[in-house]
N, C-alpha and C positions, 0 to 999 in steps of 0.2 A: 212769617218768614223765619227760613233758621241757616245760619251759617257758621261753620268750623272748620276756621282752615285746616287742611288736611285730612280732614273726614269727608268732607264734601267738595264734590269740583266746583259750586257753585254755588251762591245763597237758593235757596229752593224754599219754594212755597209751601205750608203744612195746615195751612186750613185761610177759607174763603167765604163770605155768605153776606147775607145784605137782609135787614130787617130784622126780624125777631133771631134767624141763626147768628148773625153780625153782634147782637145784642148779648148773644151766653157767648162767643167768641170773647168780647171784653168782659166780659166776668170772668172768667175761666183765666183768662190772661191778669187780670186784678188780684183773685186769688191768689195765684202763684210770683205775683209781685213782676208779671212782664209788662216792659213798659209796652202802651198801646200808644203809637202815635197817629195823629189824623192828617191828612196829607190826600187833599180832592184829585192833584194829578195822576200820585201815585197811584193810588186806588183807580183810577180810572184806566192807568198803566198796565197794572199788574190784575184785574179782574180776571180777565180772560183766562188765564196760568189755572190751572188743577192742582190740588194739592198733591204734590208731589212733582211737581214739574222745578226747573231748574230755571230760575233768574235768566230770560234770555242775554245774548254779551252787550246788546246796543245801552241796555237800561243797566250796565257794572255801576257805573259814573253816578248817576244820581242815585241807585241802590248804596254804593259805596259810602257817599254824604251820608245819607240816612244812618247804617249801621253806624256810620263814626258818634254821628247826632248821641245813638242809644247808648255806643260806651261811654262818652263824655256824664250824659246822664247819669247813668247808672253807679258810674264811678262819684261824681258828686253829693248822690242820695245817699250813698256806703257810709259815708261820713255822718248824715244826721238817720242812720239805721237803729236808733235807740228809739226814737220818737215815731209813732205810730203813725202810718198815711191811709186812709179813708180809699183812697184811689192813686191810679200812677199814671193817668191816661193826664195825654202833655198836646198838646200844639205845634208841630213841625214848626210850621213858617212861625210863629208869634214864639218860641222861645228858644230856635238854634242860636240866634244873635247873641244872645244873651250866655248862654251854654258856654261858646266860644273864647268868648271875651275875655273868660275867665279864667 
């Protein structure tokens, strides 16, 4: 998923796949240091989307959550960005709590 306010009208999908594509999907995303979150609804939400499709409006709300989730992350990891991570791939449910709190 990728969204920029004002480049894009909506977050929009960029790539999708299950199994072995799902599998270089999170490499690919590792590599380049994106965080990969796992999240069974969403995924089950947003499969059906083609890459290139646009965040329908019903799912803004808990897409919204989610992105918040990645910056909160993202901004936290900036901090310990000297120390090398193995992987970025995180847990929705099991660590937004924690995320927030903070």
């Amino acid at each position: 998923m990728h969204y920029q306010p004002g480049e894009t009208q909506a977050p929009k999908v960029v790539a999708r796949g299950a199994g072995e594509v799902a599998q270089k999907i999170i490499e690919t995303g590792n590599a380049y240091q994106i965080p990969v979150v796992e999240d069974e609804w969403m995924t089950k939400v947003l499969y059906p989307l083609q890459p290139g499709d646009l965040i329908p409006e019903k799912l803004y709300t808990p897409v919204a959550k989610l992105l918040a989730y990645i910056y909160l992350f993202k901004k936290k990891t900036q901090n310990l960005s000297q120390q090398k991570s193995t992987t970025t791939e995180i847990s929705f449910e099991q660590q937004r709590t924690e995320l927030l709190e903070t």
